[in-house]
PDB file of N, H, CA, C and O in Angstrom:
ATOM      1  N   UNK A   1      19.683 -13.420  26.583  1.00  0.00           N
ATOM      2  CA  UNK A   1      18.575 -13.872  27.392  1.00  0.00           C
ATOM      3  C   UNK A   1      18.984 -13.726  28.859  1.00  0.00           C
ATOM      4  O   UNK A   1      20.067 -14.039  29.355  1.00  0.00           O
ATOM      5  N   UNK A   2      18.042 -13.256  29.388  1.00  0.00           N
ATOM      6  H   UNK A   2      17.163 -13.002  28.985  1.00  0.00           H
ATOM      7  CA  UNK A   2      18.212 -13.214  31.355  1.00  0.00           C
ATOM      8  C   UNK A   2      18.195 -14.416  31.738  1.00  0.00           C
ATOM      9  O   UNK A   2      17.912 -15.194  30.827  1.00  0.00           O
ATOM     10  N   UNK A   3      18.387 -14.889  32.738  1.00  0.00           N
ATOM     11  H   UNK A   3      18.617 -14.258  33.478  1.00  0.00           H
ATOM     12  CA  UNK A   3      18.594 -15.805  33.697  1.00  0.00           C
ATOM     13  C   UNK A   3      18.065 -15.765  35.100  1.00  0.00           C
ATOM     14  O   UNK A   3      18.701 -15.202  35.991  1.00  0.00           O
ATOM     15  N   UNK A   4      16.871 -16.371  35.319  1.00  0.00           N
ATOM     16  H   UNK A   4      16.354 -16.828  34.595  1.00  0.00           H
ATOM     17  CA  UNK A   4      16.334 -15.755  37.034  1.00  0.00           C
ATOM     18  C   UNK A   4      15.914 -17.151  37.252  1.00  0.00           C
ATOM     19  O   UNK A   4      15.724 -18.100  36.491  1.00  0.00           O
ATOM     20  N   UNK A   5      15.783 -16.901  39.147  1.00  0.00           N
ATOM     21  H   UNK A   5      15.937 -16.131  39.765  1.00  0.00           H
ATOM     22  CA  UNK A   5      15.825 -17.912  39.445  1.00  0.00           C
ATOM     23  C   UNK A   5      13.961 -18.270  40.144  1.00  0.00           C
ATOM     24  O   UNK A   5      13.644 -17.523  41.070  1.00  0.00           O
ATOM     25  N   UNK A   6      13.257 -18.956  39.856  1.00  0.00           N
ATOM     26  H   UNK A   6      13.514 -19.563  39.104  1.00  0.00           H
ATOM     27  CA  UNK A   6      11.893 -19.049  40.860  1.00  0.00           C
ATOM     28  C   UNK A   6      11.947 -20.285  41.802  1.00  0.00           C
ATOM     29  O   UNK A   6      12.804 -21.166  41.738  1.00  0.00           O
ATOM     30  N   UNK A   7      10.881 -20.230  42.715  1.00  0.00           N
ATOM     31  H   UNK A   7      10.184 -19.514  42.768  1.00  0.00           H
ATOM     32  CA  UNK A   7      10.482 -20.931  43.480  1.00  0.00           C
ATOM     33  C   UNK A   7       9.219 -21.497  43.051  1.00  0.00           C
ATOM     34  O   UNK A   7       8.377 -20.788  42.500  1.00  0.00           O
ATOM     35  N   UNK A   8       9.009 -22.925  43.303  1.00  0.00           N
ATOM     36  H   UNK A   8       9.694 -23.501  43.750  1.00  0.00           H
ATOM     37  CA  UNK A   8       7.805 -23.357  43.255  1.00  0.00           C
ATOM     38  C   UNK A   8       7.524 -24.115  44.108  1.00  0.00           C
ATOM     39  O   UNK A   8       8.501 -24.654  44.627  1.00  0.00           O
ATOM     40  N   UNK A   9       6.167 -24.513  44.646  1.00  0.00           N
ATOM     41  H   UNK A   9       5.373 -24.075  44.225  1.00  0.00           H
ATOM     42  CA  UNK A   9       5.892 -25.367  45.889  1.00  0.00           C
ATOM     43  C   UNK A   9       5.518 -26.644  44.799  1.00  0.00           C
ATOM     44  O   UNK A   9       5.181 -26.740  43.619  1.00  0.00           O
ATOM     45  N   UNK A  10       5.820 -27.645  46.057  1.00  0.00           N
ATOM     46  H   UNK A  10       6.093 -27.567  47.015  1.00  0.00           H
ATOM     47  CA  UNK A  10       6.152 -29.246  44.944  1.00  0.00           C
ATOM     48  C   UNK A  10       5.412 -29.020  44.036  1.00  0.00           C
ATOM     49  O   UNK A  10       5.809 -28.659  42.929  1.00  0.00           O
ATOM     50  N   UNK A  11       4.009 -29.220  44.396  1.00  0.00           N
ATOM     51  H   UNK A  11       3.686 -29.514  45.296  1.00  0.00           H
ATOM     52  CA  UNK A  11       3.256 -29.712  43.693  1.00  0.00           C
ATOM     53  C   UNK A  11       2.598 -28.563  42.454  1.00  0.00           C
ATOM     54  O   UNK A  11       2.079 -28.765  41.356  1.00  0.00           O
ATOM     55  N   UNK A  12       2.815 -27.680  42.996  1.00  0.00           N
ATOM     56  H   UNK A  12       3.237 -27.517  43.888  1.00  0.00           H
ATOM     57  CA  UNK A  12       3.576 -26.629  41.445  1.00  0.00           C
ATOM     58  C   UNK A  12       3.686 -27.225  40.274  1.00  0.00           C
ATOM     59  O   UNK A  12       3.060 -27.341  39.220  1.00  0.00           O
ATOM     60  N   UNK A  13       5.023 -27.693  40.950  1.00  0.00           N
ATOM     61  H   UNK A  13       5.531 -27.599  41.806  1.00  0.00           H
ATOM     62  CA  UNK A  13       6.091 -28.155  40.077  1.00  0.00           C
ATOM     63  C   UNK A  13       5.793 -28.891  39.368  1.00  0.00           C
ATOM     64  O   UNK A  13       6.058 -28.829  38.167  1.00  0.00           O
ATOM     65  N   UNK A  14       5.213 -29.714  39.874  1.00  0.00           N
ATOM     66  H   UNK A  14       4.998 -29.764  40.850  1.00  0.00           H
ATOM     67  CA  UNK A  14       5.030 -31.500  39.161  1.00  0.00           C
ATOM     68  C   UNK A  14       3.777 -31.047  38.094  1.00  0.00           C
ATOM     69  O   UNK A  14       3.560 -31.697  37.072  1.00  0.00           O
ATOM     70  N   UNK A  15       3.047 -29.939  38.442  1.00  0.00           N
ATOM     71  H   UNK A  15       3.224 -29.411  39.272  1.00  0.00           H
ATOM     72  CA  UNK A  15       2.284 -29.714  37.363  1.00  0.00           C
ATOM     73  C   UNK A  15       2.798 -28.989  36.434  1.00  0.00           C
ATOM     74  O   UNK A  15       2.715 -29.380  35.270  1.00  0.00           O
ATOM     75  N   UNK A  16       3.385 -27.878  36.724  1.00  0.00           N
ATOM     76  H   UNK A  16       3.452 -27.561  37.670  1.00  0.00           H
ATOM     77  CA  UNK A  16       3.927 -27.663  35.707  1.00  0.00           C
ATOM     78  C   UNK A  16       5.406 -28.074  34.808  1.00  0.00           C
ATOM     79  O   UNK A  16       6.052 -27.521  33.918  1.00  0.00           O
ATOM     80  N   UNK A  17       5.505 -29.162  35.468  1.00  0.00           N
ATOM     81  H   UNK A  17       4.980 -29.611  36.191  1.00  0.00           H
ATOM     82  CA  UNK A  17       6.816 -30.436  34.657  1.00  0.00           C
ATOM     83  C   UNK A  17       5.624 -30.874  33.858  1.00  0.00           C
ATOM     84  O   UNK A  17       6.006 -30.614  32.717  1.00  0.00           O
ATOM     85  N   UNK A  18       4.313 -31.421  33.734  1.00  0.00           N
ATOM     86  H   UNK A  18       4.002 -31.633  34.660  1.00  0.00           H
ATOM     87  CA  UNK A  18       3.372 -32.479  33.307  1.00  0.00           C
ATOM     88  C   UNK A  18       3.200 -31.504  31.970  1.00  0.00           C
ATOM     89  O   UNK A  18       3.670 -31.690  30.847  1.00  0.00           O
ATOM     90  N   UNK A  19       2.282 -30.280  32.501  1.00  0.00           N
ATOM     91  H   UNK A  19       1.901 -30.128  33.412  1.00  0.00           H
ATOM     92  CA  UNK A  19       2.045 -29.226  31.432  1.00  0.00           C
ATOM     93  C   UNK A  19       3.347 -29.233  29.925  1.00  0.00           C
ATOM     94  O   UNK A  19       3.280 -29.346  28.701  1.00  0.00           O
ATOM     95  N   UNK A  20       4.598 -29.009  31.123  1.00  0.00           N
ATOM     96  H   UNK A  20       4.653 -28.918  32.117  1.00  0.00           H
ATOM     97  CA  UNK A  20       5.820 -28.676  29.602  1.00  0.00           C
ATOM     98  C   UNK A  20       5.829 -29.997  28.910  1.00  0.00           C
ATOM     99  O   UNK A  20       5.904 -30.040  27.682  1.00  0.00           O
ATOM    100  N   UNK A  21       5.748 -31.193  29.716  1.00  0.00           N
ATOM    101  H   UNK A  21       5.687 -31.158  30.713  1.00  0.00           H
ATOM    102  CA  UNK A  21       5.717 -33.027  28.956  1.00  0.00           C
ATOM    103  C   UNK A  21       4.771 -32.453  27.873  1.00  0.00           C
ATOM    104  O   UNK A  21       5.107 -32.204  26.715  1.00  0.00           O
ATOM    105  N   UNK A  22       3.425 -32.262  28.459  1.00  0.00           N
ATOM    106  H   UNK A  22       3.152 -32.464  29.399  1.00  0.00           H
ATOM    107  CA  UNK A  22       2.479 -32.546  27.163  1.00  0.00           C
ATOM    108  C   UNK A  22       2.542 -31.340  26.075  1.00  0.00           C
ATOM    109  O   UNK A  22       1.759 -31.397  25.128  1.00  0.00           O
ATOM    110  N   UNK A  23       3.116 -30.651  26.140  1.00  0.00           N
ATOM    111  H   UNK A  23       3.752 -30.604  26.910  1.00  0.00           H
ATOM    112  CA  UNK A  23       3.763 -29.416  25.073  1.00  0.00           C
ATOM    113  C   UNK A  23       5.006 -29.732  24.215  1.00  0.00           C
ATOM    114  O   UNK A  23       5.214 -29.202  23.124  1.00  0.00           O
ATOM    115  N   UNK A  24       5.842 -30.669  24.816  1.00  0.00           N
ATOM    116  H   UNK A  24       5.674 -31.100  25.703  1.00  0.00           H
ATOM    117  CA  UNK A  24       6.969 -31.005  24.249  1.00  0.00           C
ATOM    118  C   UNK A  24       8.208 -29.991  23.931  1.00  0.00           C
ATOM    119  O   UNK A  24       8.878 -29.660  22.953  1.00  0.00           O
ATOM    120  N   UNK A  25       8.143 -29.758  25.002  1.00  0.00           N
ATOM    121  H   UNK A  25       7.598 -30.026  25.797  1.00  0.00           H
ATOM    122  CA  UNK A  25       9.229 -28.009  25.247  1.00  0.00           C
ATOM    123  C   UNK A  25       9.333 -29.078  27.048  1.00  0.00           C
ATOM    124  O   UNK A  25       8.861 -30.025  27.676  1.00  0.00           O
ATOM    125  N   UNK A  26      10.573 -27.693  27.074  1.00  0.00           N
ATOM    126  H   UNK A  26      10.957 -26.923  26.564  1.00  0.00           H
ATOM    127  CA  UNK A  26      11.645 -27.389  28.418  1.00  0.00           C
ATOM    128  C   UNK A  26      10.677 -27.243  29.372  1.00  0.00           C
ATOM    129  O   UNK A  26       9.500 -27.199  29.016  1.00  0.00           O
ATOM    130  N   UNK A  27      10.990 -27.158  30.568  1.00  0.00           N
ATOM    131  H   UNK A  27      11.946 -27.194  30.857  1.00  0.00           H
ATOM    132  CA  UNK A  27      10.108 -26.215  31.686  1.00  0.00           C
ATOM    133  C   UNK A  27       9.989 -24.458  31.556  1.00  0.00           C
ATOM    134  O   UNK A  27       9.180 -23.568  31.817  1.00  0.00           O
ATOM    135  N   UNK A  28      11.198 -24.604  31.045  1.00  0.00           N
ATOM    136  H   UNK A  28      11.855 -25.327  30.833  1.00  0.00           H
ATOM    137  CA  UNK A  28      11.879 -22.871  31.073  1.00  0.00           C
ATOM    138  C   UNK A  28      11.410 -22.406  30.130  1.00  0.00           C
ATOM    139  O   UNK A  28      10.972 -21.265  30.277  1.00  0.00           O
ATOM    140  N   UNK A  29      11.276 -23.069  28.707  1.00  0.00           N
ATOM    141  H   UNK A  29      11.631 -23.996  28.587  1.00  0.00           H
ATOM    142  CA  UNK A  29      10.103 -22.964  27.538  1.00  0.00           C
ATOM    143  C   UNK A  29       8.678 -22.748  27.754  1.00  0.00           C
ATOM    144  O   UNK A  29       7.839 -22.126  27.102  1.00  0.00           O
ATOM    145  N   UNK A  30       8.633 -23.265  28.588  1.00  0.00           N
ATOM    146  H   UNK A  30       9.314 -23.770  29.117  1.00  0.00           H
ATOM    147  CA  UNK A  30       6.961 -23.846  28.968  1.00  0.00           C
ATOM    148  C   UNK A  30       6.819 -22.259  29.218  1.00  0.00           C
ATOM    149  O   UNK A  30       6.365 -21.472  28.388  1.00  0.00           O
ATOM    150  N   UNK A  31       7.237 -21.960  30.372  1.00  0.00           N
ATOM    151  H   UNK A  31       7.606 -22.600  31.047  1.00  0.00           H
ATOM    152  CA  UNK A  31       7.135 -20.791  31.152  1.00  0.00           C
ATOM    153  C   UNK A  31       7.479 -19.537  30.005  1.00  0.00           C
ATOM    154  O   UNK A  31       6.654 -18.810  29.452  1.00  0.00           O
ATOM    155  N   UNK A  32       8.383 -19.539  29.908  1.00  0.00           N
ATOM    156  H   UNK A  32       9.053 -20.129  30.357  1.00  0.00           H
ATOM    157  CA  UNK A  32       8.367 -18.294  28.534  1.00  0.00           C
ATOM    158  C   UNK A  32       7.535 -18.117  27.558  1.00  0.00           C
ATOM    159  O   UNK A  32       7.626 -17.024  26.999  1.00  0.00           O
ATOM    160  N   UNK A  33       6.507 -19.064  27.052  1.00  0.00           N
ATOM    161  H   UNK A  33       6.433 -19.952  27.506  1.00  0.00           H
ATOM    162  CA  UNK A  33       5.351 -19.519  26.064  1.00  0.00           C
ATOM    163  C   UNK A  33       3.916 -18.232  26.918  1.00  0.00           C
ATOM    164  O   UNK A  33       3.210 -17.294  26.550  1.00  0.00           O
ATOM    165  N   UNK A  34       4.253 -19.219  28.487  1.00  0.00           N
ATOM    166  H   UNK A  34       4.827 -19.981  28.786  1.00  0.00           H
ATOM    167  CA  UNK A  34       2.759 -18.891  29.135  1.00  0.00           C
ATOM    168  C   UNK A  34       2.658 -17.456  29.472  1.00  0.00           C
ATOM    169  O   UNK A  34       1.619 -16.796  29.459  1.00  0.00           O
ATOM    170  N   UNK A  35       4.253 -16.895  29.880  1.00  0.00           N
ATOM    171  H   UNK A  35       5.097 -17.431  29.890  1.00  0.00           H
ATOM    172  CA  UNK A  35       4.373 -15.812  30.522  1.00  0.00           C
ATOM    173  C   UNK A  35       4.465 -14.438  28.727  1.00  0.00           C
ATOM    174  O   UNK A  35       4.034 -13.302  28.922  1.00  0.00           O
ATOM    175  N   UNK A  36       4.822 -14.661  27.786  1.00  0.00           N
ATOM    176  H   UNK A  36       5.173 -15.584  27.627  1.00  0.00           H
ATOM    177  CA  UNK A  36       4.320 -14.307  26.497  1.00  0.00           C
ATOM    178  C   UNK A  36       3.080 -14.113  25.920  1.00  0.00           C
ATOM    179  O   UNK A  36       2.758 -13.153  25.220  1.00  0.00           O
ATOM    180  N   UNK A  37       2.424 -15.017  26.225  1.00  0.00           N
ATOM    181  H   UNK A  37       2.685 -15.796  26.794  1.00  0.00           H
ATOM    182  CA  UNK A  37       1.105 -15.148  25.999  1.00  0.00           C
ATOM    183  C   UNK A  37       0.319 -14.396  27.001  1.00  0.00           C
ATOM    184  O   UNK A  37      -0.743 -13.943  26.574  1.00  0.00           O
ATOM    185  N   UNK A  38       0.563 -14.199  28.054  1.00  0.00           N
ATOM    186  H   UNK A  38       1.426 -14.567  28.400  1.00  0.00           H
ATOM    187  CA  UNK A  38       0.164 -13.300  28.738  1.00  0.00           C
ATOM    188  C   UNK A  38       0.303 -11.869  28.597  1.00  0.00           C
ATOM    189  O   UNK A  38      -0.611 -11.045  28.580  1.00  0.00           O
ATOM    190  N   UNK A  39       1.548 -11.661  28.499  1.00  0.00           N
ATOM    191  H   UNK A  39       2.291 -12.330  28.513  1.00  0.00           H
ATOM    192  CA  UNK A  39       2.212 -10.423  27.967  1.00  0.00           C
ATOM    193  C   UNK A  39       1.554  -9.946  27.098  1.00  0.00           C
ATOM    194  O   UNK A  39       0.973  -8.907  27.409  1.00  0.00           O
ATOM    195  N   UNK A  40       1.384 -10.391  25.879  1.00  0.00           N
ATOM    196  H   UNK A  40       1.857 -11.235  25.626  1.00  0.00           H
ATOM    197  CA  UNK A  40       0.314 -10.033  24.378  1.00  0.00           C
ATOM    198  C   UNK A  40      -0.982 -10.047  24.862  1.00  0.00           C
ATOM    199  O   UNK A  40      -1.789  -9.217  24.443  1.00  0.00           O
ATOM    200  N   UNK A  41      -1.336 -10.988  25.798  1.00  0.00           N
ATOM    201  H   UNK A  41      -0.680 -11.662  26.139  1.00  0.00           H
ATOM    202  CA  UNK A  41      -3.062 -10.098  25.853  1.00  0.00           C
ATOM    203  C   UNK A  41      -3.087  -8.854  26.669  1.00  0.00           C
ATOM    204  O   UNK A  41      -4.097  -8.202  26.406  1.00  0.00           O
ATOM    205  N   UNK A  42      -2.110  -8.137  27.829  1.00  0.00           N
ATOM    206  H   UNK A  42      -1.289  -8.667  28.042  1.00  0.00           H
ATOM    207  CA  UNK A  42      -2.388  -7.010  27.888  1.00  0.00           C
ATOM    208  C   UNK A  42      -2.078  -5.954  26.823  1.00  0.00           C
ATOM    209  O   UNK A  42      -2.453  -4.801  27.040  1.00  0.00           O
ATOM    210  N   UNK A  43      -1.444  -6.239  25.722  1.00  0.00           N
ATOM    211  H   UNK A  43      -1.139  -7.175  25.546  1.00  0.00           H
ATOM    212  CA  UNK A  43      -0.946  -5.285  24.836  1.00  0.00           C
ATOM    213  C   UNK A  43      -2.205  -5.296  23.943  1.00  0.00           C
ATOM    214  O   UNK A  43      -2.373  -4.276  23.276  1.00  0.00           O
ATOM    215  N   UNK A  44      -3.186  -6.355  23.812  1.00  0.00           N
ATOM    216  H   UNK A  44      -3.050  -7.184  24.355  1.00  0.00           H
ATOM    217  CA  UNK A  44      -4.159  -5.961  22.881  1.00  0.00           C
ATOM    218  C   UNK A  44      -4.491  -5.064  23.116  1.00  0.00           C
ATOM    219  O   UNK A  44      -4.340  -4.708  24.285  1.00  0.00           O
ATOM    220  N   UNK A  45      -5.069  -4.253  22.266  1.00  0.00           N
ATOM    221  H   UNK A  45      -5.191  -4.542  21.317  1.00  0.00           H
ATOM    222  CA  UNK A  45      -6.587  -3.109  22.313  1.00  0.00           C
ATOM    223  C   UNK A  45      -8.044  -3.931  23.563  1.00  0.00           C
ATOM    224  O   UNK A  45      -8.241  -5.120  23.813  1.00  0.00           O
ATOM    225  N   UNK A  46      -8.805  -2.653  24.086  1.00  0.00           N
ATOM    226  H   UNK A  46      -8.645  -1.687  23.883  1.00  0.00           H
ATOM    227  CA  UNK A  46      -9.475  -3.624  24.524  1.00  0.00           C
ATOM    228  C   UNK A  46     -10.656  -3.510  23.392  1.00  0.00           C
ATOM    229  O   UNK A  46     -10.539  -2.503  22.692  1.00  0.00           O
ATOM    230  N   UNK A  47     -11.609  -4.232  23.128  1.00  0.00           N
ATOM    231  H   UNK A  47     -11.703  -5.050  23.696  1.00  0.00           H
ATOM    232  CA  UNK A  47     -12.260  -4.328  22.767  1.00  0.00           C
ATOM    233  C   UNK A  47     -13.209  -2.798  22.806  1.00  0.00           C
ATOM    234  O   UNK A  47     -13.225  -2.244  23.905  1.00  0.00           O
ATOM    235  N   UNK A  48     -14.155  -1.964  21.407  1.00  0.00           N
ATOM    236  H   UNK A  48     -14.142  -2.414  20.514  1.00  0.00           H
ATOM    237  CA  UNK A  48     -14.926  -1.372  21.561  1.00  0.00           C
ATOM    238  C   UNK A  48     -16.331  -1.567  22.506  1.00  0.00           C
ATOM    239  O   UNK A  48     -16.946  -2.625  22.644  1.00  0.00           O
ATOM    240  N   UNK A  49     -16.462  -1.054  22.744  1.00  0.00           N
ATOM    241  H   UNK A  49     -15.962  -0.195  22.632  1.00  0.00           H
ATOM    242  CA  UNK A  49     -18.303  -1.426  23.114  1.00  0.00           C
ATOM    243  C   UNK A  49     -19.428  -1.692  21.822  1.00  0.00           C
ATOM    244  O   UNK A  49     -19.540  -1.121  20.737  1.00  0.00           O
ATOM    245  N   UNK A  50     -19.894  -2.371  22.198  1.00  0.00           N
ATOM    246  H   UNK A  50     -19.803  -2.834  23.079  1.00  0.00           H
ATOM    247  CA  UNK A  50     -20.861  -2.504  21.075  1.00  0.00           C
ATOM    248  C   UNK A  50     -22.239  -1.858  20.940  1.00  0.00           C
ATOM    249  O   UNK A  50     -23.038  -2.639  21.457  1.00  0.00           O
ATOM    250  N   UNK A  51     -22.704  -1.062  20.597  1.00  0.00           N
ATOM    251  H   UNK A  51     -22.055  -0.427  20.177  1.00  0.00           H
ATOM    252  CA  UNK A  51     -23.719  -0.458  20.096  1.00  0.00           C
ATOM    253  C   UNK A  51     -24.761  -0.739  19.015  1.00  0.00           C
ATOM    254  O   UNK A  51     -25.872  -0.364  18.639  1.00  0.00           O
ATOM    255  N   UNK A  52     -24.285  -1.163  18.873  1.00  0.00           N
ATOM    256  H   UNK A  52     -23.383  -1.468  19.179  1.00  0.00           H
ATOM    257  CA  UNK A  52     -25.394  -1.860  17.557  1.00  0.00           C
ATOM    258  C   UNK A  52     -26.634  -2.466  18.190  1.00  0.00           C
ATOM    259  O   UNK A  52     -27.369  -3.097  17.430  1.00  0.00           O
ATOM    260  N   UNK A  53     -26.899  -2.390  19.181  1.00  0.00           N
ATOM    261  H   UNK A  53     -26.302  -1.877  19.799  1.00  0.00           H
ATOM    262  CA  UNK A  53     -28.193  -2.519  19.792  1.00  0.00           C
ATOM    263  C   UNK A  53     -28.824  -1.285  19.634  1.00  0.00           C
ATOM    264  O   UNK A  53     -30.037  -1.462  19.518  1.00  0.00           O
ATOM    265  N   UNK A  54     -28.521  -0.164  19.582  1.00  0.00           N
ATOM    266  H   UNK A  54     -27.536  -0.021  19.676  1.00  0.00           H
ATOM    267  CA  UNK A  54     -29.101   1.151  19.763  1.00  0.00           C
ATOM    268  C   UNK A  54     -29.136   1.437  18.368  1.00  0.00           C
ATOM    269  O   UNK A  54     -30.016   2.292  18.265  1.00  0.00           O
ATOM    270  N   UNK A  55     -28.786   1.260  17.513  1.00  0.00           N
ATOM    271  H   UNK A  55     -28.071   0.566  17.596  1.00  0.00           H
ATOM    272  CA  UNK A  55     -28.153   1.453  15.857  1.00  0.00           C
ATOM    273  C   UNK A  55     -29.860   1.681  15.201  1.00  0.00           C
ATOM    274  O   UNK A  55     -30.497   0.648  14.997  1.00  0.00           O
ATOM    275  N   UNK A  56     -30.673   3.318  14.831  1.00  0.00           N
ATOM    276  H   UNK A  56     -30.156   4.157  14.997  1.00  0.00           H
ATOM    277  CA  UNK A  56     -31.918   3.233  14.443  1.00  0.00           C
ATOM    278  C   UNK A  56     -32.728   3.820  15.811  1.00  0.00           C
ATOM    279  O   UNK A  56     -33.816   4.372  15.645  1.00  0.00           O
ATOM    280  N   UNK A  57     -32.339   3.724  16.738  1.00  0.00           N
ATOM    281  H   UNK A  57     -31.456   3.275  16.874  1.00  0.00           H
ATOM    282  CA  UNK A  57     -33.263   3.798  18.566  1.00  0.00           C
ATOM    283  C   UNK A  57     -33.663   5.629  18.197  1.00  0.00           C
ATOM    284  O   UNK A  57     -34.634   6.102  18.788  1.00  0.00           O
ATOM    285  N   UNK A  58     -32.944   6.440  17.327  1.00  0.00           N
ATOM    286  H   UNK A  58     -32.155   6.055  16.847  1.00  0.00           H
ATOM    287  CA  UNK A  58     -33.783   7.519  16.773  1.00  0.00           C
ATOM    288  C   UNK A  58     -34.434   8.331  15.775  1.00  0.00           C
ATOM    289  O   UNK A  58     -34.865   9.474  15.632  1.00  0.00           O
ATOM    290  N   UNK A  59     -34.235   6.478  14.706  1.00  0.00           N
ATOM    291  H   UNK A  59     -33.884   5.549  14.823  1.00  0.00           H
ATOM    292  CA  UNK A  59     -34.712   6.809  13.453  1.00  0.00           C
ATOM    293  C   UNK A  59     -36.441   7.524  13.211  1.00  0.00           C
ATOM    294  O   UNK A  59     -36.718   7.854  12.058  1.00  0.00           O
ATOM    295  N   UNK A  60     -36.965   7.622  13.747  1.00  0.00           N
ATOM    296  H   UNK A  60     -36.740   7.354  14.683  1.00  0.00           H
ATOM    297  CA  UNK A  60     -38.683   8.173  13.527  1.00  0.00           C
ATOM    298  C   UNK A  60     -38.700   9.053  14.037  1.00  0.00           C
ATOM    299  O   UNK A  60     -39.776   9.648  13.978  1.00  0.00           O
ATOM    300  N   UNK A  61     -37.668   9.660  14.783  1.00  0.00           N
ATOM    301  H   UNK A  61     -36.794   9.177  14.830  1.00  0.00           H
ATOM    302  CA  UNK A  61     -37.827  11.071  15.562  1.00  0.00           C
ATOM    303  C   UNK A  61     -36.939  11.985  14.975  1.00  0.00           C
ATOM    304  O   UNK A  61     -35.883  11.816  14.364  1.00  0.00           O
ATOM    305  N   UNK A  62     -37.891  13.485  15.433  1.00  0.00           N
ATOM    306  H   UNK A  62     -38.748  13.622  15.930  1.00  0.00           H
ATOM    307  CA  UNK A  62     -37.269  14.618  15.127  1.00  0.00           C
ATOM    308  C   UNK A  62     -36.404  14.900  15.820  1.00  0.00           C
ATOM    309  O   UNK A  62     -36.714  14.870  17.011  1.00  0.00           O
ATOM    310  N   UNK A  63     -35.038  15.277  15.526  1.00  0.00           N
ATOM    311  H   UNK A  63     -34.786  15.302  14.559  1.00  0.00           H
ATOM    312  CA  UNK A  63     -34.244  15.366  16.527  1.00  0.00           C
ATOM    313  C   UNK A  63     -33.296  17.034  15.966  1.00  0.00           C
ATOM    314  O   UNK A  63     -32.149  17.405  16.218  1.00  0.00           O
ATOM    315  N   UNK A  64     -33.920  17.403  15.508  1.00  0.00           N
ATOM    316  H   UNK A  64     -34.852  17.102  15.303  1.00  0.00           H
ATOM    317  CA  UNK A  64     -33.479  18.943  15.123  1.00  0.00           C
ATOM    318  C   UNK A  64     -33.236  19.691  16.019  1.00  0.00           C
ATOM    319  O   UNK A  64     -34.035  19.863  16.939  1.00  0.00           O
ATOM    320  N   UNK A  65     -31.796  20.449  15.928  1.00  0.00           N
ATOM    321  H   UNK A  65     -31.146  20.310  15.180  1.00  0.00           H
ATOM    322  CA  UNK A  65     -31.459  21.414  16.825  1.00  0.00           C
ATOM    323  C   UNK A  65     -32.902  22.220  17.034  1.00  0.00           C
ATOM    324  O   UNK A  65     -33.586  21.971  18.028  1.00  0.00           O
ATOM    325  N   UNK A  66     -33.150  22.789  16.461  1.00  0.00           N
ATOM    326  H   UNK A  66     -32.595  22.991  15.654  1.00  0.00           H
ATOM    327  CA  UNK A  66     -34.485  24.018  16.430  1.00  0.00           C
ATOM    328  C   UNK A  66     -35.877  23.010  17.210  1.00  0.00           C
ATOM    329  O   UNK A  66     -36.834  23.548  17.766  1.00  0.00           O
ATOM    330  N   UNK A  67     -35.749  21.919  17.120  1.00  0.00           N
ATOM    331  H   UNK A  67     -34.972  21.482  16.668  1.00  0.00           H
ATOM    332  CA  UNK A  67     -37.066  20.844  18.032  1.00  0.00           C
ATOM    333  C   UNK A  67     -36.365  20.855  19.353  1.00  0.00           C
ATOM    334  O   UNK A  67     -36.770  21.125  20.484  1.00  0.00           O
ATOM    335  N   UNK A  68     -35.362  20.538  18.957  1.00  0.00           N
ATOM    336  H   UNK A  68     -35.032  20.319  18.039  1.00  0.00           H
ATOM    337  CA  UNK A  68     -34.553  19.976  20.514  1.00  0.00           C
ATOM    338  C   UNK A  68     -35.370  21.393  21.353  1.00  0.00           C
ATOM    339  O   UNK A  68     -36.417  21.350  22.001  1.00  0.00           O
ATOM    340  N   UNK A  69     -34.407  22.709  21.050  1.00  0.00           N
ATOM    341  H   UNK A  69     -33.557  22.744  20.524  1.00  0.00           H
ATOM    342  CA  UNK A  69     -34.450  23.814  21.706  1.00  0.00           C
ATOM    343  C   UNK A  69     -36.020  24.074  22.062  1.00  0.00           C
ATOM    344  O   UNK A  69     -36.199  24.504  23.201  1.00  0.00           O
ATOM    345  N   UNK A  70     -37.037  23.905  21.365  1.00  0.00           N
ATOM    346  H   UNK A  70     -36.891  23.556  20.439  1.00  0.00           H
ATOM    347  CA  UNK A  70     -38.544  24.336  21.507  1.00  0.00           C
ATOM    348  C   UNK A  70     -38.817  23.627  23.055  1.00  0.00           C
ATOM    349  O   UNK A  70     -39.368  24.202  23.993  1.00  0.00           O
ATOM    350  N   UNK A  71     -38.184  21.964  23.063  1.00  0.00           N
ATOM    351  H   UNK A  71     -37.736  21.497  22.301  1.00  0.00           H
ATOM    352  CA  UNK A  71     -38.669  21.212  23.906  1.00  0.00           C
ATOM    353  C   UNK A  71     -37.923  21.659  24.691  1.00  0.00           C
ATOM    354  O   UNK A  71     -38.660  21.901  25.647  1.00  0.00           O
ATOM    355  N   UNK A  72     -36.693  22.017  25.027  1.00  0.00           N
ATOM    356  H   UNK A  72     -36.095  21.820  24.250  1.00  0.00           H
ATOM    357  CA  UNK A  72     -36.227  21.981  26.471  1.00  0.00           C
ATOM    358  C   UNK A  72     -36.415  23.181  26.841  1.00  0.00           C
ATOM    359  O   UNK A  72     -36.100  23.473  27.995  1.00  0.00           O
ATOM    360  N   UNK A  73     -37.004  24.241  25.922  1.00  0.00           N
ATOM    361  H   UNK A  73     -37.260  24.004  24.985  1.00  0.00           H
ATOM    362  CA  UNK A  73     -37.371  25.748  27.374  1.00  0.00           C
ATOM    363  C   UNK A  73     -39.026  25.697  26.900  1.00  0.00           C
ATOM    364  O   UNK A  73     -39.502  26.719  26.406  1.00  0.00           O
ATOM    365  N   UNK A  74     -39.885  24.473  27.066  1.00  0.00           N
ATOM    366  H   UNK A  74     -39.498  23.643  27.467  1.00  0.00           H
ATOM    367  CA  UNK A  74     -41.153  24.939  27.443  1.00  0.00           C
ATOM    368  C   UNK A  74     -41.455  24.625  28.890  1.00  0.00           C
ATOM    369  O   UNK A  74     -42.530  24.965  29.385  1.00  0.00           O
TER     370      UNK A  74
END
């Protein structure tokens, strides 16, 4: 395990001393938990887009190469 050193301004501190109390972990725990947890949400996937609003938006239409082509050189 590394060893580094941070700075915090007091009142930082005192919150995040309160935060690790009500977790029942270290400070240095605390911080390795939050800074992990962070870590893993940029590694997720992001999410697809959702489409399923459009899902059917050209079910009643002709959409045939040979229609397409009629319509776009008249």
């Amino acid at each position: 395990m590394h060893r580094t050193q941070i700075y915090f301004e007091e009142a930082f501190f005192e919150e995040l001393k309160e935060q690790a109390k009500q977790a029942n972990t270290s400070i240095s725990g605390y911080i390795r938990d939050v800074v992990a947890k962070d870590l893993a949400k940029t590694k997720q996937p992001k999410n697809a887009p959702d489409f399923s609003e459009f899902a059917g938006l050209w079910q009643d239409r002709d959409i045939s190469q040979q229609d397409l082509r009629e319509k776009a050189w008249k």
